[in-house]
N, CA and C atoms as an extended XYZ file, in Angstrom:
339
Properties=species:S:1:pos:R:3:atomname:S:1:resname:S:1:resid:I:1 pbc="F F F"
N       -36.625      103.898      -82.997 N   UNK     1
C       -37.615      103.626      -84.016 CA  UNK     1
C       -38.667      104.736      -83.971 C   UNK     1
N       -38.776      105.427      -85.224 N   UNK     2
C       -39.767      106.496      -84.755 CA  UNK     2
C       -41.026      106.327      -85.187 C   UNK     2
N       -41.364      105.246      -85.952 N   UNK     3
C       -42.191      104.449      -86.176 CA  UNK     3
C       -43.635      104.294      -85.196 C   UNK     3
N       -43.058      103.987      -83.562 N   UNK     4
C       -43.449      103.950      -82.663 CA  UNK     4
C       -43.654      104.630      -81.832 C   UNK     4
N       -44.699      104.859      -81.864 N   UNK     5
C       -45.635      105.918      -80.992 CA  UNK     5
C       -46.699      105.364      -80.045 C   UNK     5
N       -47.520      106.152      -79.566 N   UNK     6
C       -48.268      106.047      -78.226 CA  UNK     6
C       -49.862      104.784      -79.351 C   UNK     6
N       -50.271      104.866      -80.197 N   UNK     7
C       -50.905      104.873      -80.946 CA  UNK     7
C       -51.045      103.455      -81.211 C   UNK     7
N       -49.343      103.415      -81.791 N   UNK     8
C       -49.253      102.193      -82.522 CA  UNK     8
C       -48.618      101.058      -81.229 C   UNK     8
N       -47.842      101.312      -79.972 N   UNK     9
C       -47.864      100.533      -78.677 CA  UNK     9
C       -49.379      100.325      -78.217 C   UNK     9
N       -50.924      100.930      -78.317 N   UNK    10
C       -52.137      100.214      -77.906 CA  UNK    10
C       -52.229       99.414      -79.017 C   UNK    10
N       -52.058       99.718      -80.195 N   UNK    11
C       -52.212       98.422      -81.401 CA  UNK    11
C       -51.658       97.414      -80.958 C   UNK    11
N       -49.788       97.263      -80.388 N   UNK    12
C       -49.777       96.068      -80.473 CA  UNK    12
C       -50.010       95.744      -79.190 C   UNK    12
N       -50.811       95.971      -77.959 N   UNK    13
C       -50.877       95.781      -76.987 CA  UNK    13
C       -52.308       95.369      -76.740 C   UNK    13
N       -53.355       95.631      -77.942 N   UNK    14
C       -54.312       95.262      -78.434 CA  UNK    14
C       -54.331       93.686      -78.814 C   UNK    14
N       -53.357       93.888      -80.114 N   UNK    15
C       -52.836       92.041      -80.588 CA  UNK    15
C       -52.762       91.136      -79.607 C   UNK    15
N       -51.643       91.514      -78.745 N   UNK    16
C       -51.539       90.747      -77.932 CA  UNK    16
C       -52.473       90.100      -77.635 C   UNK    16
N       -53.486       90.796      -76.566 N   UNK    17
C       -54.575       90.349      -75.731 CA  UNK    17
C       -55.416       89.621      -76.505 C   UNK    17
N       -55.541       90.258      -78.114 N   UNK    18
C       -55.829       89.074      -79.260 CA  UNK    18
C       -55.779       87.833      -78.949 C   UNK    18
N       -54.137       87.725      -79.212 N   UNK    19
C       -53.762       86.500      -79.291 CA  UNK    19
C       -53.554       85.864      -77.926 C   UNK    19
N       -53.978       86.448      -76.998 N   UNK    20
C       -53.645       85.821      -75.776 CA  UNK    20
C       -55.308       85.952      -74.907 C   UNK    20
N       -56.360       85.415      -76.265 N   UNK    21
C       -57.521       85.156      -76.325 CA  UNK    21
C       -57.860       85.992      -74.895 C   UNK    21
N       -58.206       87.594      -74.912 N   UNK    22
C       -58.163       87.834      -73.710 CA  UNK    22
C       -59.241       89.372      -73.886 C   UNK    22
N       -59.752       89.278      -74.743 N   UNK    23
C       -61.163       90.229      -75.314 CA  UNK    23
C       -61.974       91.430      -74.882 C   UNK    23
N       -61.790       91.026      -73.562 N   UNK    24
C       -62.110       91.865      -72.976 CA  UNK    24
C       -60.610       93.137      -72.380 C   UNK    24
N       -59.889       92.507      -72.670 N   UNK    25
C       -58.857       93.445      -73.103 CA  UNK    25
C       -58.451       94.403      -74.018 C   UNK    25
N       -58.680       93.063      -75.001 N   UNK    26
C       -58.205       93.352      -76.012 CA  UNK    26
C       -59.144       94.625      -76.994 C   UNK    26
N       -60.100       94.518      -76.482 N   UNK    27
C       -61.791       95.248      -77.723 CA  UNK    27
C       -61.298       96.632      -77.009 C   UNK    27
N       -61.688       97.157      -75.853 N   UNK    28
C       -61.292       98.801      -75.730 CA  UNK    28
C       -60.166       99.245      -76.634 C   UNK    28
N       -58.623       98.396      -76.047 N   UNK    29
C       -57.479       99.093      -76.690 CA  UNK    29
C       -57.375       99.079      -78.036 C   UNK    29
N       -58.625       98.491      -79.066 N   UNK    30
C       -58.140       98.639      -80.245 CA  UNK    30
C       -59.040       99.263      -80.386 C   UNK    30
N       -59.982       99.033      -80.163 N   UNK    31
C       -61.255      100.343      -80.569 CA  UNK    31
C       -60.884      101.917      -80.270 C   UNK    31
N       -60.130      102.356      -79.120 N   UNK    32
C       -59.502      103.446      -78.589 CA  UNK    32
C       -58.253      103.893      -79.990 C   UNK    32
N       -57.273      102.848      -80.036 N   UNK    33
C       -56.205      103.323      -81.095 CA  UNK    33
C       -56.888      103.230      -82.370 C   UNK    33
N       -57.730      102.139      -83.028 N   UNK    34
C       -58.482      102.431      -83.975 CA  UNK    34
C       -59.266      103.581      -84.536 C   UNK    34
N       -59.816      104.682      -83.551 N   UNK    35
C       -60.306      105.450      -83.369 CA  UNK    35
C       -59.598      106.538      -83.892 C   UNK    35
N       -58.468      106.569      -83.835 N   UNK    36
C       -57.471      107.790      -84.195 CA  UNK    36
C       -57.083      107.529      -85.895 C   UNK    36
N       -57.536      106.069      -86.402 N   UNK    37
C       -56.878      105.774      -87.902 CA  UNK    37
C       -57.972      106.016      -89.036 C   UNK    37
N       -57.125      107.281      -89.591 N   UNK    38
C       -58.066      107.560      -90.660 CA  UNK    38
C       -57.626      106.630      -91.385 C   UNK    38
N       -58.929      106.656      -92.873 N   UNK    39
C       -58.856      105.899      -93.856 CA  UNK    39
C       -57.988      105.931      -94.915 C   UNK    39
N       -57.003      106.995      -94.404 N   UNK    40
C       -56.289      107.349      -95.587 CA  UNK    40
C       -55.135      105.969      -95.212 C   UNK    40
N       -54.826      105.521      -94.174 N   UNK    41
C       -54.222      104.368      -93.662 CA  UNK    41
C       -54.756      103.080      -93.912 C   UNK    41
N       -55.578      103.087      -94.949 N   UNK    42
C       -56.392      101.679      -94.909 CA  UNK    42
C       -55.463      100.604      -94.914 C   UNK    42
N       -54.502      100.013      -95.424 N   UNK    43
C       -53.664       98.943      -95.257 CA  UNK    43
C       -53.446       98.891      -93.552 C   UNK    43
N       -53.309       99.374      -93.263 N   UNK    44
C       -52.258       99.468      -91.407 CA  UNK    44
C       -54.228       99.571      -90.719 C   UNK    44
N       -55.513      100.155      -90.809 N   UNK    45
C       -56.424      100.204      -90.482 CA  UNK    45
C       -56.908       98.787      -90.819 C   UNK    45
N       -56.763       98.271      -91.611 N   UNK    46
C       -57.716       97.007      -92.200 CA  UNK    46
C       -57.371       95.967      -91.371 C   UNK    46
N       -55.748       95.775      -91.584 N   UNK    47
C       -54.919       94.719      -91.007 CA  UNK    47
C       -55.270       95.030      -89.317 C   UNK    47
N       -55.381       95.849      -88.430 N   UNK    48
C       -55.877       96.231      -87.426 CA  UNK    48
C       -56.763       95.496      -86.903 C   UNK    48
N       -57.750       95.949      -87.936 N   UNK    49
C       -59.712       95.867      -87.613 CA  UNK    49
C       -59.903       94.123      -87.807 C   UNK    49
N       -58.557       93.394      -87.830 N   UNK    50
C       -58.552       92.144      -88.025 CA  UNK    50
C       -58.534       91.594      -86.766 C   UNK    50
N       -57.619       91.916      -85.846 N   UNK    51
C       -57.713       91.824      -84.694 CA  UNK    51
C       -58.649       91.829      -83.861 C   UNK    51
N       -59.408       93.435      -84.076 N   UNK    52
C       -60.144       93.577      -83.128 CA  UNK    52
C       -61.522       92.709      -83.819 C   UNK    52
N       -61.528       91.975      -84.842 N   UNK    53
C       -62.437       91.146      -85.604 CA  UNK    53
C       -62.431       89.931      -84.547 C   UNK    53
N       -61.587       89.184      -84.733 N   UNK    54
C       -61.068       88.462      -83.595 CA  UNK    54
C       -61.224       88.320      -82.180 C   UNK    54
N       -61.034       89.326      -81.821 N   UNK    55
C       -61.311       89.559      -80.478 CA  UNK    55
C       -63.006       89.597      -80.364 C   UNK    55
N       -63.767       90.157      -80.909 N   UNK    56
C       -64.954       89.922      -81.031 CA  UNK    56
C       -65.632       88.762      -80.842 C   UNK    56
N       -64.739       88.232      -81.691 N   UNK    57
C       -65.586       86.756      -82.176 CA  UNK    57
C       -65.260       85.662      -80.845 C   UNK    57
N       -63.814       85.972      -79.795 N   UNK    58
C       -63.398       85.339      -78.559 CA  UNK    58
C       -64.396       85.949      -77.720 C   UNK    58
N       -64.874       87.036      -77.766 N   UNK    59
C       -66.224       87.439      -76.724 CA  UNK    59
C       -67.085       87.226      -76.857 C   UNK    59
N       -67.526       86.451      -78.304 N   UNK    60
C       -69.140       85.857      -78.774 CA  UNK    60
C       -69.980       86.606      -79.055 C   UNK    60
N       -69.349       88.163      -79.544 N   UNK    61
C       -69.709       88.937      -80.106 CA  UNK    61
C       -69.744       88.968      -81.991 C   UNK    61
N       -70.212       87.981      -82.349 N   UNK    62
C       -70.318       87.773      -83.338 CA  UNK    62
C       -70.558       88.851      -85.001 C   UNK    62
N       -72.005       89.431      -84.461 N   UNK    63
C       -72.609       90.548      -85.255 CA  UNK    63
C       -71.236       91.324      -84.949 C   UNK    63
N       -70.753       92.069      -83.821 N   UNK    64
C       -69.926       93.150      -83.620 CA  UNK    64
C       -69.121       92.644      -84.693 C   UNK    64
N       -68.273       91.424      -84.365 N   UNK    65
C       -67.208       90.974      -85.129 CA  UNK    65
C       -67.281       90.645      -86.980 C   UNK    65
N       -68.551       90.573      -87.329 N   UNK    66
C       -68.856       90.681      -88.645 CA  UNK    66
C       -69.134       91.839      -89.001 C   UNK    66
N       -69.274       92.957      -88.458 N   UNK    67
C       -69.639       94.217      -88.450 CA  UNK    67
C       -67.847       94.871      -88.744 C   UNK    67
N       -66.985       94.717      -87.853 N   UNK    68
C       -65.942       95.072      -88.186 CA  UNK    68
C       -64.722       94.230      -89.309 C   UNK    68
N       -65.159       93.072      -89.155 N   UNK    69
C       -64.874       92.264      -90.533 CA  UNK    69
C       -65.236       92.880      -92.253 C   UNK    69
N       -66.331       93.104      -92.224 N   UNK    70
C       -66.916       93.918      -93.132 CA  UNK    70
C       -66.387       95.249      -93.665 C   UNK    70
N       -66.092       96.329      -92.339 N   UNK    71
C       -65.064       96.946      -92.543 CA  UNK    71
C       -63.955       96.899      -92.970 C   UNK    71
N       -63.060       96.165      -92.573 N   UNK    72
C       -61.674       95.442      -92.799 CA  UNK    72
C       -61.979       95.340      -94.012 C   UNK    72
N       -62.792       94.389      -94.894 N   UNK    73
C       -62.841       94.048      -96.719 CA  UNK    73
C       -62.940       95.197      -97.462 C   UNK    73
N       -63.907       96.433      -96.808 N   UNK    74
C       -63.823       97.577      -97.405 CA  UNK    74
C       -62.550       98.280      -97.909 C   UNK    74
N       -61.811       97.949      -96.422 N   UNK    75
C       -60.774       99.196      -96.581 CA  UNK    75
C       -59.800       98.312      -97.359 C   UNK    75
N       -59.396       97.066      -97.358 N   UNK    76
C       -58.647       96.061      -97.861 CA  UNK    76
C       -58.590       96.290      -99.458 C   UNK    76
N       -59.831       96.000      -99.727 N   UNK    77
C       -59.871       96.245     -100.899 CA  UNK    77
C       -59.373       97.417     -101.804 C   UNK    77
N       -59.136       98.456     -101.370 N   UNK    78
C       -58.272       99.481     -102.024 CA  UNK    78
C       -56.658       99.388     -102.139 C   UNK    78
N       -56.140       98.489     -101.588 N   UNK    79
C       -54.971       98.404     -101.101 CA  UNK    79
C       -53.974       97.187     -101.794 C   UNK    79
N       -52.934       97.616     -102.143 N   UNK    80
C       -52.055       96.565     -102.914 CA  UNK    80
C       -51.558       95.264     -102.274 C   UNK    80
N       -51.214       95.522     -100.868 N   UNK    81
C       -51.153       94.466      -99.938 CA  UNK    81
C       -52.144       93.552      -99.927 C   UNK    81
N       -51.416       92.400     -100.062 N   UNK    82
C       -52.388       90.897      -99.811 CA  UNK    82
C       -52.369       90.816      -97.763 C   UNK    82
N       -51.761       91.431      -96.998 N   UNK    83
C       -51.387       90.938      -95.740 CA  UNK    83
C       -53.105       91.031      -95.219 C   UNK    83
N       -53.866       92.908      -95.217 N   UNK    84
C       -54.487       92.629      -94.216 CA  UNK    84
C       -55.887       91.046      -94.823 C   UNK    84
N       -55.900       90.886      -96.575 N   UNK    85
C       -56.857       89.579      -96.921 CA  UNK    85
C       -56.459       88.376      -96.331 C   UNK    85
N       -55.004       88.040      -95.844 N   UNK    86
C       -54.329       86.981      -95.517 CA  UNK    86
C       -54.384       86.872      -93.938 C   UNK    86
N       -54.503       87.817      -93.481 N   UNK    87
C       -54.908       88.204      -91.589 CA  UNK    87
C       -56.643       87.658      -91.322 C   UNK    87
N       -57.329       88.224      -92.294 N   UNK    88
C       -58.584       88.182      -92.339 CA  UNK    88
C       -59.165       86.533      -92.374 C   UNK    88
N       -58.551       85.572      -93.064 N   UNK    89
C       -58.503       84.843      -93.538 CA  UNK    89
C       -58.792       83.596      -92.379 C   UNK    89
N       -57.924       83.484      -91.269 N   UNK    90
C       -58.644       82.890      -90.501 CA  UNK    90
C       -60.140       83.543      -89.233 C   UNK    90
N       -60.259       84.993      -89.566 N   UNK    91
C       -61.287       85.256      -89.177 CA  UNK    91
C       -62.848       84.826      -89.736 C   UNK    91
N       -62.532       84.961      -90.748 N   UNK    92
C       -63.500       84.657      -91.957 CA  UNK    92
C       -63.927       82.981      -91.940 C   UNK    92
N       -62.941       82.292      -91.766 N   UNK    93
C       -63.273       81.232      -91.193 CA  UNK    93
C       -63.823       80.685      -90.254 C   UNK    93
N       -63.462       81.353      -89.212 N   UNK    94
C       -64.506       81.232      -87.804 CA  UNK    94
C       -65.730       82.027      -87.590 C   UNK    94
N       -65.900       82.915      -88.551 N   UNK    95
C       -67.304       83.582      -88.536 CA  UNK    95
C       -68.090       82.591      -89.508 C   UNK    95
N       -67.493       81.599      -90.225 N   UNK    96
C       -68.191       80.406      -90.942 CA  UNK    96
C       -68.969       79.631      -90.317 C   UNK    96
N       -68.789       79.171      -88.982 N   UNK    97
C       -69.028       78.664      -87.834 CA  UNK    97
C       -70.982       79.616      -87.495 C   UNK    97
N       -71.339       80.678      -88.015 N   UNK    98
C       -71.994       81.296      -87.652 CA  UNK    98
C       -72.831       81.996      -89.105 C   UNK    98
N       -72.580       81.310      -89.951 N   UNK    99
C       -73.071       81.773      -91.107 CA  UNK    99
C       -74.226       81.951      -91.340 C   UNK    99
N       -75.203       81.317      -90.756 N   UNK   100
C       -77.055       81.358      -90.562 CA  UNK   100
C       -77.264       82.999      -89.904 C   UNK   100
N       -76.344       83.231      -89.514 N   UNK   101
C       -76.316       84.870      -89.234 CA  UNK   101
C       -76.615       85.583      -90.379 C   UNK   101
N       -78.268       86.456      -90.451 N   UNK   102
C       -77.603       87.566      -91.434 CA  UNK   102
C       -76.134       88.092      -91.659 C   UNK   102
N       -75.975       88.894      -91.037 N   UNK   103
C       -74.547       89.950      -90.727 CA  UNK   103
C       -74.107       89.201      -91.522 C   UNK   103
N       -73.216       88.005      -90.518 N   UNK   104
C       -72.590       86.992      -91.248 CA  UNK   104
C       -72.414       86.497      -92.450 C   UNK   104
N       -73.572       86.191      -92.763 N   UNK   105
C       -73.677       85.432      -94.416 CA  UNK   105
C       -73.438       86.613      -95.015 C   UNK   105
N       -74.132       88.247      -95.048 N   UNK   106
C       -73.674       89.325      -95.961 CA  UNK   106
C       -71.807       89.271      -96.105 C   UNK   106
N       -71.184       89.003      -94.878 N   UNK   107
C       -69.724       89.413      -94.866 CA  UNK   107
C       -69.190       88.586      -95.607 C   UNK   107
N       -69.683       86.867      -95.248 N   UNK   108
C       -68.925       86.015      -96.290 CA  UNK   108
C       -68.947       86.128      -97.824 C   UNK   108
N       -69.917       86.982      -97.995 N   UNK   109
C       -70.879       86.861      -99.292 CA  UNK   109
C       -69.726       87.979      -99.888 C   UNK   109
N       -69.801       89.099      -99.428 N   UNK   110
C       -68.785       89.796     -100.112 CA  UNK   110
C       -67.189       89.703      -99.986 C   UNK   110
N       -67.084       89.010      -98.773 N   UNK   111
C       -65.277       88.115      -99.244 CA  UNK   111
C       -65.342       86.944      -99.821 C   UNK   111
N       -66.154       86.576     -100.866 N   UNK   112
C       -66.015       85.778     -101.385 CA  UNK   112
C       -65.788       84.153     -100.607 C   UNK   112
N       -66.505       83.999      -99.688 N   UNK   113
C       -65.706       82.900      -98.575 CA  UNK   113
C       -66.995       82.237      -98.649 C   UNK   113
């Protein structure tokens, strides 16, 4: 698969720790491979910055995590793919939980949530 590179193994090695609510893992390795994704990738960047949205929000890093949420809608929004709005989707929900937040309320405000 040539698909797979050094880049895109910290992405999904990032997810993981995502999903294996583990944040402090998980926030370097995507911030590190994130780091390398220009915007010209916004679909594969957005859907990303979902994760590390996530992971944020498991460290109670809230602002951070609405901060990169925010991002994510930016880059989303140019993009024909419904995946990374549908990824986002339960993030956006749990930053609901926190909505008396400036940050917060701006992010919901512009995803429409």
């Amino acid at each position: 698969m040539t698909w797979v590179d050094r880049n895109e193994l910290q992405i999904m090695t990032g997810r993981c720790w995502t999903e294996l609510r583990r944040p402090l893992r998980a926030v370097p390795v995507l911030e590190t491979a994130l780091a390398r994704y220009d915007d010209t990738h916004a679909r594969d960047k957005s859907l990303y910055l979902s994760w590390l949205a996530a992971a944020y929000l498991h460290a109670g890093e809230v602002e951070q995590a609405a901060a990169v949420t925010g991002r994510a809608l930016e880059l989303s929004a140019g993009v024909a793919s419904v995946r990374p709005r549908e990824r986002l989707a339960p993030v956006l929900r749990m930053l609901g939980e926190h909505r008396s937040l400036p940050q917060v309320a701006e992010v919901l405000e512009k995803a429409g949530a």
